[in-house]
C-alpha positions in Angstrom: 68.1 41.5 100.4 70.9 39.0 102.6 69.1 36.7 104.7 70.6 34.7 107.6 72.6 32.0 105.9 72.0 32.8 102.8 69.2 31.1 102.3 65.3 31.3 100.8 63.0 29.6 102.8 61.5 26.9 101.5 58.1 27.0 99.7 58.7 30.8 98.9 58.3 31.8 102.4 55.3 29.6 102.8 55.1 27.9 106.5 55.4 24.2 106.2 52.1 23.1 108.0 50.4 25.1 105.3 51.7 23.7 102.5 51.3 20.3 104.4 47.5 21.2 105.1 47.4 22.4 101.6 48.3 19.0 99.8 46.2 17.1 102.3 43.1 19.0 101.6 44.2 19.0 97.5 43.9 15.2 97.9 41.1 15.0 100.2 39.3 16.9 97.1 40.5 14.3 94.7 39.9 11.7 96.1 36.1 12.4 97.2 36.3 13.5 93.2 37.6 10.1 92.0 34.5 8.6 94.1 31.7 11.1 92.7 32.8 10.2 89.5 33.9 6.2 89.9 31.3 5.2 92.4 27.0 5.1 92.8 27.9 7.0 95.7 24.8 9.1 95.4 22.7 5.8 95.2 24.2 4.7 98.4 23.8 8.3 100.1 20.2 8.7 98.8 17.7 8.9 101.4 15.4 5.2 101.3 12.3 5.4 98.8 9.5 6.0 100.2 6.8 4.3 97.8 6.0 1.7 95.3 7.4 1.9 92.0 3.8 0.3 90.6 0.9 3.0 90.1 -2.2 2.0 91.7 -5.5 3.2 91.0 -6.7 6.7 92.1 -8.4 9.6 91.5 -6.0 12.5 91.3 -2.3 12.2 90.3 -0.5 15.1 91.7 3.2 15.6 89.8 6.0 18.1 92.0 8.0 19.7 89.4 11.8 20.3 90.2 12.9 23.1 87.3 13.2 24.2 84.0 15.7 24.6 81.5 15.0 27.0 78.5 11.1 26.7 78.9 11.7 22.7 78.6 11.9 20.3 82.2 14.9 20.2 83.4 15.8 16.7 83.4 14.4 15.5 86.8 11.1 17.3 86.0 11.2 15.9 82.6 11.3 11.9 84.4 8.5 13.0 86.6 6.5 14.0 83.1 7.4 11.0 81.1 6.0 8.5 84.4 3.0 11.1 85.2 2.2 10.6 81.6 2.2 6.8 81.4 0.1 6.6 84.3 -2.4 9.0 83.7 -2.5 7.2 80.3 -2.8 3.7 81.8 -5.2 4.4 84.8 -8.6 5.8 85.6 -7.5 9.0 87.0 -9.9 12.0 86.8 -7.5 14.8 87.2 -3.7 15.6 86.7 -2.4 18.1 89.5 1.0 19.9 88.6 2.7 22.0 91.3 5.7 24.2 90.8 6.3 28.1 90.9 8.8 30.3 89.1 12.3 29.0 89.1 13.7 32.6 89.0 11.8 36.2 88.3 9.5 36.2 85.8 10.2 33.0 84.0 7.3 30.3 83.7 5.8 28.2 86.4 7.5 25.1 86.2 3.5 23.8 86.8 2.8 25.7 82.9 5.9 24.2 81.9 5.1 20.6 83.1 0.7 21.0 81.1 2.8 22.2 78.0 4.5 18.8 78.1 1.9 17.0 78.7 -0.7 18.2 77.0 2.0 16.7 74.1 1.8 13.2 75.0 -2.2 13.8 74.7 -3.5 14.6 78.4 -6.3 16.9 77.7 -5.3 20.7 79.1 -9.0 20.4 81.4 -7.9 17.3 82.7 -5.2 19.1 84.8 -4.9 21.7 87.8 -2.4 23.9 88.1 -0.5 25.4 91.1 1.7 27.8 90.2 3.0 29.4 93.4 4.8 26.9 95.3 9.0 27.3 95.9 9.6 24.2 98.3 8.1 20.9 99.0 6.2 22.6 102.0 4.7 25.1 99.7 3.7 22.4 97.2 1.9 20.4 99.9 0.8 23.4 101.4 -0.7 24.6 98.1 -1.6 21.3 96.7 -3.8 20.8 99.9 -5.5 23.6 99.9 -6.6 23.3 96.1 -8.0 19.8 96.7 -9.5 20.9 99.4 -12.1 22.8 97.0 -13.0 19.5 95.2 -13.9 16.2 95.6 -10.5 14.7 95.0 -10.8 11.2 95.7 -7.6 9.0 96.4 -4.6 10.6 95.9 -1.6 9.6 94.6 1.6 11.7 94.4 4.4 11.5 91.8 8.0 12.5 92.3 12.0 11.5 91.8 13.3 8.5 94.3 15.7 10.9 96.2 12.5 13.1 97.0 9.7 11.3 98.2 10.9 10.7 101.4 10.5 13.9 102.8 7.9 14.8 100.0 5.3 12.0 101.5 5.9 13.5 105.1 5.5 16.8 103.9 2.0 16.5 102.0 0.9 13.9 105.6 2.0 16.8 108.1 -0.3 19.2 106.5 -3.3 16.8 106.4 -3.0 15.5 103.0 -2.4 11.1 103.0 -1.2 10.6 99.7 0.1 7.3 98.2 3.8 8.1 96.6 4.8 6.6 93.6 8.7 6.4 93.2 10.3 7.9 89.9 13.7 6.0 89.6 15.7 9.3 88.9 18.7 8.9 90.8 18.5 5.0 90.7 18.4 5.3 86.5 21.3 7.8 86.5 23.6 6.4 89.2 25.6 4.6 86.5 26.4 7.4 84.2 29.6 8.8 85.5 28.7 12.4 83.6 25.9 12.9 86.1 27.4 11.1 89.3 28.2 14.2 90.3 25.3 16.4 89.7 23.2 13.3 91.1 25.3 13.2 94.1 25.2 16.8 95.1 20.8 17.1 94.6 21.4 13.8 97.1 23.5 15.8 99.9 21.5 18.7 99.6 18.2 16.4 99.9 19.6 15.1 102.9 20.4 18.7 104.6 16.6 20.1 103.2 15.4 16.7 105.1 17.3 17.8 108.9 16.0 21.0 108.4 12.6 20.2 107.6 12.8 17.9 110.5 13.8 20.7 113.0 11.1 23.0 111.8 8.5 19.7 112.2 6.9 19.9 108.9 7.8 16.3 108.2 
């Protein structure tokens, strides 16, 4: 084929401005890469604690589970276990409530998942309630709520990963449930491994999206 001067076009027929929007979006990429990986970025994005890293006393301890991996916690739910389990141990709580449904189709309840755990570290299994229906943080407070509701259930206090108990807190107070949070340091304990810097610092942006939309749907 003769072109007009004999000539290929640059860049294979490619226009310029894409190639030029190209390389500026490859190191856009790279660097936001370089700074999920280099930097605590996901501790600085994370939305503020709500809570108290101390346990106080209470009545019933209510744990949110996040997910499973191969019938075991995944590793935020597994945090939430080991604290749940030193409290429970350490205080004068009556009951232990676990809330989490299916992860995917017929797998366990993250909830059954959470009692095998702890029923491990010695928590007796009639010591704990179990709600295994719940897919969001609405539906656990939702749920949660409306089990405690058919028992005396004292003081509440609520157990769940650092990113998390922002909007958690709000949720379980917009549906009539006052709960006192305690603050798992999951994203805090993590921030400085640069393996999980990035897994940490997507469950942060996507926290912070779940948080505008629970916000514009006013169940926070």
């Amino acid at each position: 084929m003769h072109l007009r001067g004999g000539e290929i076009p640059a860049g294979n027929g490619v226009p310029s401005y894409l190639r030029r929007w190209s390389v500026r979006l490859f190191a856009l990429l790279g660097g936001f890469a370089v700074l999920a990986v280099g930097t605590p970025l996901a501790i600085w994005l994370m939305p503020s604690p709500a809570g108290s890293f101390r346990a106080p006393a209470g009545d019933t301890l209510v744990v949110l589970g996040s997910g499973t991996t191969d019938e075991f916690p995944d590793l935020d739910t597994y945090w939430r276990c080991v604290y749940a389990a030193r409290i429970f141990h350490a205080g004068s709580f009556e009951r232990l409530v676990l809330s989490g449904g299916m992860p995917r189709k017929e797998q366990t309840p993250v909830a059954s998942v959470m009692a095998a755990f702890l029923r491990a570290t010695g928590i007796p299994a009639d010591k704990m309630l179990l709600e295994t229906s719940s897919q969001s943080t609405r539906e656990n407070a939702l749920y949660v709520s409306r089990l405690l509701s058919t028992i005396p259930a004292g003081k509440v206090v609520l157990v769940t990963s650092d990113y998390h108990t922002q909007r958690a807190s709000a949720a379980f107070r917009r549906v009539g449930l006052p709960v006192t949070v305690v603050i798992v340091p999951y994203v805090i304990k993590h921030g400085g491994q640069p393996t999980l810097r990035p897994m940490l610092l997507w469950e942060v942006l996507l926290e912070r999206l779940k948080l505008l939309w629970y916000r514009y749907n006013g169940w926070v």
